[in-house]
C-alpha positions as CSV (number, residue, x, y, z in Angstrom):
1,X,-60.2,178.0,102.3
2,X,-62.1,175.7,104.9
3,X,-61.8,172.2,105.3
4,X,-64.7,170.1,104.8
5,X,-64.9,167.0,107.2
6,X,-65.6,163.6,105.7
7,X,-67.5,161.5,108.5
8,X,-67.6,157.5,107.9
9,X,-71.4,157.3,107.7
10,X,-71.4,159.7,104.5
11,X,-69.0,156.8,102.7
12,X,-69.7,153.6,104.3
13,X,-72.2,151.5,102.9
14,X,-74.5,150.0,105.1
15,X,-75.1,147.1,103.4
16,X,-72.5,144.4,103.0
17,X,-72.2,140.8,101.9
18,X,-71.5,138.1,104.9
19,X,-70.6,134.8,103.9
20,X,-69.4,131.3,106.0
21,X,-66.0,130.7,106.1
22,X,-66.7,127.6,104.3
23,X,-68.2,129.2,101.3
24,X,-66.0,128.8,98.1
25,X,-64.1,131.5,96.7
26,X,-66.6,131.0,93.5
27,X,-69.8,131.6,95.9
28,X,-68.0,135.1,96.8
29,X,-67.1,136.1,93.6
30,X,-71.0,135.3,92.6
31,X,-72.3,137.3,95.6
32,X,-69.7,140.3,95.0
33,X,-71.1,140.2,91.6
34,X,-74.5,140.3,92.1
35,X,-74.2,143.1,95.2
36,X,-71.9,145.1,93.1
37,X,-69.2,144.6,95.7
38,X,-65.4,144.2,96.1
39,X,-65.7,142.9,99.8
40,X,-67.0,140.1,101.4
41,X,-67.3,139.7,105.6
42,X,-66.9,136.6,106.6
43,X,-69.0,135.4,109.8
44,X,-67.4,134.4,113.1
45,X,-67.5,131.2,114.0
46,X,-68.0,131.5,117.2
47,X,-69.4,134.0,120.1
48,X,-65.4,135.1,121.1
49,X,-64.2,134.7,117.3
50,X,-63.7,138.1,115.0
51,X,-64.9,138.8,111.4
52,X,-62.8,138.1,108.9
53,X,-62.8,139.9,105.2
54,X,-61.8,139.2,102.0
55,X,-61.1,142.0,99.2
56,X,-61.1,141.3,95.5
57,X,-57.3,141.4,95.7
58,X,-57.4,139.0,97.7
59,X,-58.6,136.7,95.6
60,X,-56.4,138.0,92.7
61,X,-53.3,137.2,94.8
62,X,-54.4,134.6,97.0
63,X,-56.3,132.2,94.4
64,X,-56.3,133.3,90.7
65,X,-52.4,134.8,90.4
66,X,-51.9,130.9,92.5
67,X,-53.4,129.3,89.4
68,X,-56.2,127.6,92.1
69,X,-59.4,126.9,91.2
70,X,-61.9,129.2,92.9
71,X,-64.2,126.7,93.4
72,X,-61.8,124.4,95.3
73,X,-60.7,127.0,97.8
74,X,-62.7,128.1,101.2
75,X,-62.7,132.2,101.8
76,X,-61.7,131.2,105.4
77,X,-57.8,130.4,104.1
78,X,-57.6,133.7,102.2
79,X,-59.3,135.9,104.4
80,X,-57.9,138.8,106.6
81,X,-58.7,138.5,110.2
82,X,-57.5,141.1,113.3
């Protein structure tokens, strides 16, 4: 039986959704909505900063299971960031 090798380019997608950090949890939910997505990158701040990300379970833990209002919260305090 031979192995068949899965490379990252055959899975990855190579469009994704980039949002501020000030963008509202709300505003990522929309976009994830309307791309069909369950992640969101979130743009550096600056030229020496790193990307952060945010994954729908994020927001399930982080905001909803919270009971806080997705519109009130930034993706910036729930993202995940190296």
């Amino acid at each position: 039986m031979q192995k068949r090798v899965i490379k990252a380019r055959d899975v990855m997608h190579e469009e994704h959704i980039e949002l501020d950090g000030m963008a509202t949890v709300k505003d990522a939910l929309n976009a994830m909505k309307a791309a069909d997505a369950s992640v969101v990158i979130v743009k550096k701040r600056h030229e020496h900063d790193a990307f952060g990300i945010v994954l729908l379970s994020d927001i399930a833990r982080k905001v909803l299971a919270k009971d806080r209002a997705p519109d009130r919260v930034n993706v910036y305090e729930i993202m995940s960031k190296p």
